[in-house]
C-alpha positions in Angstrom: -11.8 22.4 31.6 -9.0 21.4 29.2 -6.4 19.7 31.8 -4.1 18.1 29.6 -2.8 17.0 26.1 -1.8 13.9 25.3 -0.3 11.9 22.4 -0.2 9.1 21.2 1.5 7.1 18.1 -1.6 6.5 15.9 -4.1 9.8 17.2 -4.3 12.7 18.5 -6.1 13.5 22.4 -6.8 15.9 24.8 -8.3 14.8 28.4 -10.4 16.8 30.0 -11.6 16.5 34.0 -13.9 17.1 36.3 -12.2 15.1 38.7 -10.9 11.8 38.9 -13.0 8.9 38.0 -13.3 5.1 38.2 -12.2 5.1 34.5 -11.0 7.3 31.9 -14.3 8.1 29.5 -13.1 8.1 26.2 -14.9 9.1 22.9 -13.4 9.6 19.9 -14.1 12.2 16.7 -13.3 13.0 13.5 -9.8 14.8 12.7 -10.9 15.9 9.6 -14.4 17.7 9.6 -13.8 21.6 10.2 -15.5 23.6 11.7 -16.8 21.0 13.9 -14.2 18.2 14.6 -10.2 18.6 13.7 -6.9 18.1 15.1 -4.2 20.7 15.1 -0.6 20.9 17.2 -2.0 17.2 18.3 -4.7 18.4 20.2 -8.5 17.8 19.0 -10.3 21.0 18.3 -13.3 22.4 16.8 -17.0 22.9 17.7 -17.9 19.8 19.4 -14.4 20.2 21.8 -16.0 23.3 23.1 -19.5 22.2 23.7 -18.0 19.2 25.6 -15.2 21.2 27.4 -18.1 23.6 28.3 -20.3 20.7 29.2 -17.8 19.3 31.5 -17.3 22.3 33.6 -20.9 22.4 34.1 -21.0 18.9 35.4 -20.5 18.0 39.5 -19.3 15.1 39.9 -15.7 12.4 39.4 -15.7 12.4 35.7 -12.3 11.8 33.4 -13.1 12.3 30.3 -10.5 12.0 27.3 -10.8 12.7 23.2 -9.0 11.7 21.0 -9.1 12.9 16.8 -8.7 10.3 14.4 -9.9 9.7 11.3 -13.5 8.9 11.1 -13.8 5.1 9.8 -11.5 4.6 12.8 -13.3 6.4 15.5 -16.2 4.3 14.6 -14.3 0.8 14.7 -12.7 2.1 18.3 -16.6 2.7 19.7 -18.0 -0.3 18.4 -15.0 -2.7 19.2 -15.4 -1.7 22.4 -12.3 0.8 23.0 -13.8 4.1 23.5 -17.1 5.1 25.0 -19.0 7.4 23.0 -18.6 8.6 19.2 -18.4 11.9 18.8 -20.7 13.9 16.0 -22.9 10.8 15.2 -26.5 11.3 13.3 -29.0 9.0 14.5 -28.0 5.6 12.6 -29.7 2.8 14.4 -29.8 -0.2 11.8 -26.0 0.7 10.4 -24.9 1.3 13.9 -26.7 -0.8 16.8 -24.0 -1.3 18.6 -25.1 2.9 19.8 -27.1 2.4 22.8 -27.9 5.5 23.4 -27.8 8.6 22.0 -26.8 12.3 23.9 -28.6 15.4 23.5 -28.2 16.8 20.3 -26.2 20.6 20.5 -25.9 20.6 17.0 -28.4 20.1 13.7 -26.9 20.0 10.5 -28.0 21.0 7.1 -26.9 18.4 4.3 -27.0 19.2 0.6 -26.1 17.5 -2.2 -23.1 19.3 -4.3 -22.4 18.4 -8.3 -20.7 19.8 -10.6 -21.7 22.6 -12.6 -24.8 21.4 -15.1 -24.8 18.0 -14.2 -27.8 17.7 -12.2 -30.8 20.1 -11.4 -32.7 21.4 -8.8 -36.1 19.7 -9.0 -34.6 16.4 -9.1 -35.5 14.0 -6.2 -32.7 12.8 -4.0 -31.6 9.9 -4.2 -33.4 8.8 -7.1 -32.6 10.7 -10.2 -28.7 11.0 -9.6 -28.8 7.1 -10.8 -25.9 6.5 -12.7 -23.7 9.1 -11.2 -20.4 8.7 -9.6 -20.2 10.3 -5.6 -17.7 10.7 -3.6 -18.0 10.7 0.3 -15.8 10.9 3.3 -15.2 7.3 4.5 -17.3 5.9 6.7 -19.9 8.6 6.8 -23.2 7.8 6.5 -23.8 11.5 5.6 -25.8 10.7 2.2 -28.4 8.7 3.8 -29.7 4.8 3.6 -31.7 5.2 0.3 -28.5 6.2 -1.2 -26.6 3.5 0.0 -29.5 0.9 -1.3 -29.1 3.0 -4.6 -25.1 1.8 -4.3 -25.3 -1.6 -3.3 -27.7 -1.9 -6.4 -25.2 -0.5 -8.7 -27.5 2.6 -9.6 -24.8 4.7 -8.1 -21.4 4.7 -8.0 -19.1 5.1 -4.8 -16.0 6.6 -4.5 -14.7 7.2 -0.5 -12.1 9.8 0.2 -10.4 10.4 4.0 -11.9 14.2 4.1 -14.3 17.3 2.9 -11.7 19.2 1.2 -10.4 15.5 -1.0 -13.6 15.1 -1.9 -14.8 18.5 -2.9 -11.4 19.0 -4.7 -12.2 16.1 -6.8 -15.6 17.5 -7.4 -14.3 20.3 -8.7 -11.9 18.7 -10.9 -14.5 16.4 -12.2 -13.6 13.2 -11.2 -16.9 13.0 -9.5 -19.9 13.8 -10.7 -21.6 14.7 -7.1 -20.8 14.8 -3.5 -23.2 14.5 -0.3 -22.5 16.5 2.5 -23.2 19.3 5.6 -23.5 23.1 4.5 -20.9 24.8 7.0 -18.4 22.0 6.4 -18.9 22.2 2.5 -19.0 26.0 2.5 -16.1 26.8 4.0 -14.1 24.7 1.7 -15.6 25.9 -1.4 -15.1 29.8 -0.2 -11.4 29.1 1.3 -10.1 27.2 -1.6 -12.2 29.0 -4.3 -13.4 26.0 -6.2 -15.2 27.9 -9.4 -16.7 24.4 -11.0 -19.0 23.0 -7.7 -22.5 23.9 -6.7 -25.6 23.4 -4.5 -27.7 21.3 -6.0 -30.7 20.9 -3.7 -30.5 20.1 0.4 -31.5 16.8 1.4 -32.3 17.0 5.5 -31.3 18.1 8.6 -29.7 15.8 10.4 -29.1 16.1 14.5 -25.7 15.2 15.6 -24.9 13.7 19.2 -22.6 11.7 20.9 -23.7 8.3 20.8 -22.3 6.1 23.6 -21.7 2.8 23.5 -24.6 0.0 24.4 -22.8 -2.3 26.3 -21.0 0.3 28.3 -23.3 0.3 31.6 -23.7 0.9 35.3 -24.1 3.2 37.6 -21.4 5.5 36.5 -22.1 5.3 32.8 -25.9 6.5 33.4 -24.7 9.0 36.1 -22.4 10.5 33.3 -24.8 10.4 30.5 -27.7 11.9 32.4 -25.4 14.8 33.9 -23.5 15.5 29.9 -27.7 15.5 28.5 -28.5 18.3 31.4 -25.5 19.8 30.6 -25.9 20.7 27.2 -29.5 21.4 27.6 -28.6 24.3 29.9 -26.1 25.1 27.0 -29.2 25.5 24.4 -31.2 27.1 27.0 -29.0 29.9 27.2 -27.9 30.6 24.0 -24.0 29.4 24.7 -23.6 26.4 22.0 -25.2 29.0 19.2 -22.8 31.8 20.3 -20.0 28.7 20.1 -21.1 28.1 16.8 -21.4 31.8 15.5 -17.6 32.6 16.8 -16.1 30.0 15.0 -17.8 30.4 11.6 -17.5 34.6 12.2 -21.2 35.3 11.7 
């Protein structure tokens, strides 16, 4: 249940409560990756602040649980420096992020695809090894396009350029001052269709990528696998039954 909002100087959070626990559980998401993680009014929102919310209320037992929206590069630093718990919306990244100990049930799979601008790549190309010599943009500190891309970059076969969200990036893209953008479908999509960007298009899709909440390794105990255990059974009875697609198909109006 949503018990509270709270704000604070550099980020937006919302706390939400089972009871009252031993200490506040925070994980962090994006505030700038709709439909699944945003901010607005200085409250969190979006996809993944239901399934939690809904998660929560199907937990028994002292939980106080607290998220807060920031940008993404940050909520990564505050998980792996040790200030928040769990990172909200993570793909499985074990070698770029080992500091994840464990990963939650996944509600969600996303579709990736790579988007270019109009006649500048083609279908039957292989990703990531025929855009070489193409400039990308991507959100910063995603990890979105994958580890072969990234090699492909650190080689100098492809060039970077990091923006803070979807709509920056695809608004360059359509612009041309990128040649190609990695990214999920919805989150893509709905930019494309709401801000009616005429020179972007699907290029080819890359994978399918489940997203979790990845918790922090070195948080441990008692309480810590209590929690963990009881948010996994959680949203498994969430997938069982048909509530996170029904989440997921109100918010997107299909």
């Amino acid at each position: 249940m949503l018990n509270r909002v709270l704000c604070a100087a550099a980020f937006a959070c919302a706390s939400l409560a089972t009871a009252t626990s031993a200490e506040t559980i925070r994980l962090v998401q994006d505030e700038a990756y709709a439909p699944y993680m945003g901010v607005e009014n200085g409250a969190p929102t979006g996809i993944w602040v239901d399934v939690i919310t809904e998660a929560l209320s199907r937990i028994e037992g002292q939980y106080d649980v607290e998220i807060d929206a920031v940008p993404w590069s940050r909520a990564v630093n505050l998980v792996e420096s040790g200030q928040a718990h769990g990172l909200i919306g993570t793909y499985v990244r074990r070698e770029s992020r080992p500091w994840i100990g464990t990963y939650s049930t996944a509600p969600i799979t996303e579709k990736v695809s790579v988007y270019c601008r109009n006649g500048v790549a083609d279908a039957g190309w292989s990703y990531p090894e025929d855009f070489s010599g193409l400039t990308f943009g991507n959100n910063a500190g995603f990890g979105t396009p994958g580890d072969a891309f990234f090699d492909m970059v650190a080689g100098g076969l492809i060039s970077l350029q990091e923006a803070q969200t979807t709509e920056q990036n695809l608004m360059k893209l359509d612009r041309g001052r990128i040649d190609c953008y990695v990214q999920e479908q919805l989150a893509a999509e709905m930019v494309i269709n709401d801000k009616g960007l005429k020179n972007v298009e699907r290029v080819l899709d890359t994978s399918a990528e489940t997203a979790h909440v990845g918790f922090r390794g070195d948080w441990q105990g008692a309480e810590a696998t209590a929690f963990m255990d009881a948010f996994d059974a959680a949203v498994q009875s969430m997938l069982d039954d048909g509530t996170i697609d029904a989440m997921v198909a109100e918010t997107v109006g299909s």
